[in-house]
N, C-alpha and C positions, 0 to 999 in steps of 0.2 A: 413382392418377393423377387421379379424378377429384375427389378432395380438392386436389391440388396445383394442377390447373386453376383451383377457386373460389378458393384462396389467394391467388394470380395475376393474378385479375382487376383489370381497374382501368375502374372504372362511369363515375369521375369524366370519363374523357378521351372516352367513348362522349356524355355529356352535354355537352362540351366542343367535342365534332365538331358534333354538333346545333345548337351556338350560330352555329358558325362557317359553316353550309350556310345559316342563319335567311333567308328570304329580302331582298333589299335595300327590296324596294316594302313591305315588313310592317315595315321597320325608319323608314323616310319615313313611310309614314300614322300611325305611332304616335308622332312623332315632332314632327307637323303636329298631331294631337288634344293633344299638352302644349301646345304651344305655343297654339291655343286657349283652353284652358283656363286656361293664366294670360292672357291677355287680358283672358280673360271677370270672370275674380278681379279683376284691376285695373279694368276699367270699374264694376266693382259698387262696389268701395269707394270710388270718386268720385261714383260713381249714389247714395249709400249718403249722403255728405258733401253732395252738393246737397240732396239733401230734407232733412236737417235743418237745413241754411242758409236754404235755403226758410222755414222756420217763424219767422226772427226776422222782426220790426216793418217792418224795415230794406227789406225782399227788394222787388224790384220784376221785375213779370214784362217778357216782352220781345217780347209780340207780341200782348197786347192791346187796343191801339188806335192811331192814328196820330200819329206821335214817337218811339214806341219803336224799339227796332233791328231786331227781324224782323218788324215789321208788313207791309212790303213784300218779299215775299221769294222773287219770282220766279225770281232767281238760284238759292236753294235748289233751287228744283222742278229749274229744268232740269240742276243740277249730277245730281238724282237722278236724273235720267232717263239722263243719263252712265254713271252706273253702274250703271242696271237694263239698258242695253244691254250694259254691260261684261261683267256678271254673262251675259248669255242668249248672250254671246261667247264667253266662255271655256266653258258649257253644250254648246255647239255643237261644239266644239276637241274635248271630252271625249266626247262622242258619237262623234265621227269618228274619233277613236281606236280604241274599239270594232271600228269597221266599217273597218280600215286605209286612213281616204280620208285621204293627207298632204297633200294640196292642202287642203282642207277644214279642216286640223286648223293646217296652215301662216295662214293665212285666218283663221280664227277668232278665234287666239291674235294675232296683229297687230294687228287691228282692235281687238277686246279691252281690249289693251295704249295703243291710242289713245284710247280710248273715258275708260279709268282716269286718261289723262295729263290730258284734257278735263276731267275730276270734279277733280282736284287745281289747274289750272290755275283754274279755275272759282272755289274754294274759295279761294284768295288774291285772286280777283276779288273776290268779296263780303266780304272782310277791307278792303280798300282804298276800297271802299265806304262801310265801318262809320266808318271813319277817318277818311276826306273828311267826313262829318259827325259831326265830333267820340267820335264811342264808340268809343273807346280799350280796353284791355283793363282798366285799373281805374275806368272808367267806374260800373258799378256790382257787387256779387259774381254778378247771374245773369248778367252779359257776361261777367264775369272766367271763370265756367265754359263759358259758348258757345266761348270761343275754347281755353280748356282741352281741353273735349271734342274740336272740332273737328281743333285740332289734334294731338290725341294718335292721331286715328284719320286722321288725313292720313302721319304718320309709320308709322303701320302698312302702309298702302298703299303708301305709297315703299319700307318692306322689301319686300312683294310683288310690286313691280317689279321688284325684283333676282331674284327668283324669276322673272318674266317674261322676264328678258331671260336667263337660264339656259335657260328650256324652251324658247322662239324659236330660240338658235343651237346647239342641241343635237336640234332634230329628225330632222336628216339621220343620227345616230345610232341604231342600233338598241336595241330597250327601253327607251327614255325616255318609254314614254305615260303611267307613271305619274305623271313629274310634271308634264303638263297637267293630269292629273284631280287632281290636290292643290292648283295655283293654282287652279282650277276650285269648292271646297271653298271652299280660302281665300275669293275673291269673292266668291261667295255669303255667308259669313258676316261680310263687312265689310258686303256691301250689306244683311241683316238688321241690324248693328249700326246702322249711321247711320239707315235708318227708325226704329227705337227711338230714337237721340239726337233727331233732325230730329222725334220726335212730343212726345216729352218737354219740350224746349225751347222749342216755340211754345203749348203747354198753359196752361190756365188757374191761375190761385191756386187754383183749389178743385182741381182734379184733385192738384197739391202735396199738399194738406193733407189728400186722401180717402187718397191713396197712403201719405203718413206715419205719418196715423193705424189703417192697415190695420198697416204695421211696425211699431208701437206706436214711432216717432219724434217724434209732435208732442209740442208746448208744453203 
């Protein structure tokens, strides 16, 4: 009998149940780290294509003295400060989740969600800017990449919106805190990303050419 029992077994469908029990918020967070990570893949290879653009003759930087496009770039600062509140908003949301305050977590993720709209709004401020005096996007190749960059991580943020306005009208449901804490992730690694563009971009020609030639990129 006890031969015919192991004959009988079948492991596959026991491994099978396990997939199917996998929890939902372990399937989201692993889900949010891909997605990350090809981000991160794609800003590198652009990150990757500027500094060896950087090294031709041709390159002119864009915030070393007054004329260029980010020499004045107040609007940068306070667009960032948009979204280091965003960022300590959604922080806030994700705490209070923890600590089941929905008021708190309602609050949070609102303000948040304003705070992000303000950075993107902001962000086509200083585009229109650029443009009223002349710098266009093939102005020269390191504006062609300011606006490159910019706008590839403004389009990421308006996908996170869609995620925002998911965990905003889905609070009053139960078990949904995990995905504040995963918008909460997301912002935070958009707002590390743009301080990295936003430091890179007003940088001097020698920081270019120390960084390239660290890659073994230079000329």
């Amino acid at each position: 009998m006890s031969i015919f029992q192991t004959l009988t077994e079948k492991p596959w469908l026991e491994g099978t149940n396990e997939i199917q029990q996998k929890s939902p918020d372990r399937v989201k967070k692993s889900a949010v780290k891909v997605l990350l990570s090809v981000i991160s893949v794609l800003f590198f290879l652009f990150f990757v294509a500027f500094l060896m653009r950087s090294q031709y003759p041709d390159w002119r930087p864009l915030a070393e003295e007054p004329g260029q496009p980010l020499f004045y770039r107040g609007q940068l600062w306070l667009n960032t400060l948009y979204l280091i509140l965003s960022s300590l908003c959604f922080h806030w949301a994700s705490r209070a989740v923890k600590h089941n305050n929905a008021k708190s977590v309602q609050v949070g993720i609102l303000i948040g969600g304003l705070f992000a709209a303000a950075f993107i709004g902001g962000q086509l401020v200083f585009w229109q800017q650029l443009q009223a005096q002349g710098f266009f996007v093939n102005h020269s190749p390191a504006l062609s990449f300011f606006y490159l960059f910019t706008g590839l991580h403004i389009a990421h943020l308006l996908g996170g919106m869609i995620a925002w306005a998911m965990a905003l009208f889905s609070l009053k449901k139960a078990g949904n805190g995990s995905l504040v804490s995963l918008c909460a992730t997301y912002w935070h690694y958009l707002l590390v990303l743009w301080a990295l563009l936003f430091a890179l971009l007003v940088s001097k020609p020698e920081t270019y050419d120390a960084i390239a030639a660290f890659c073994g990129l230079g000329q």
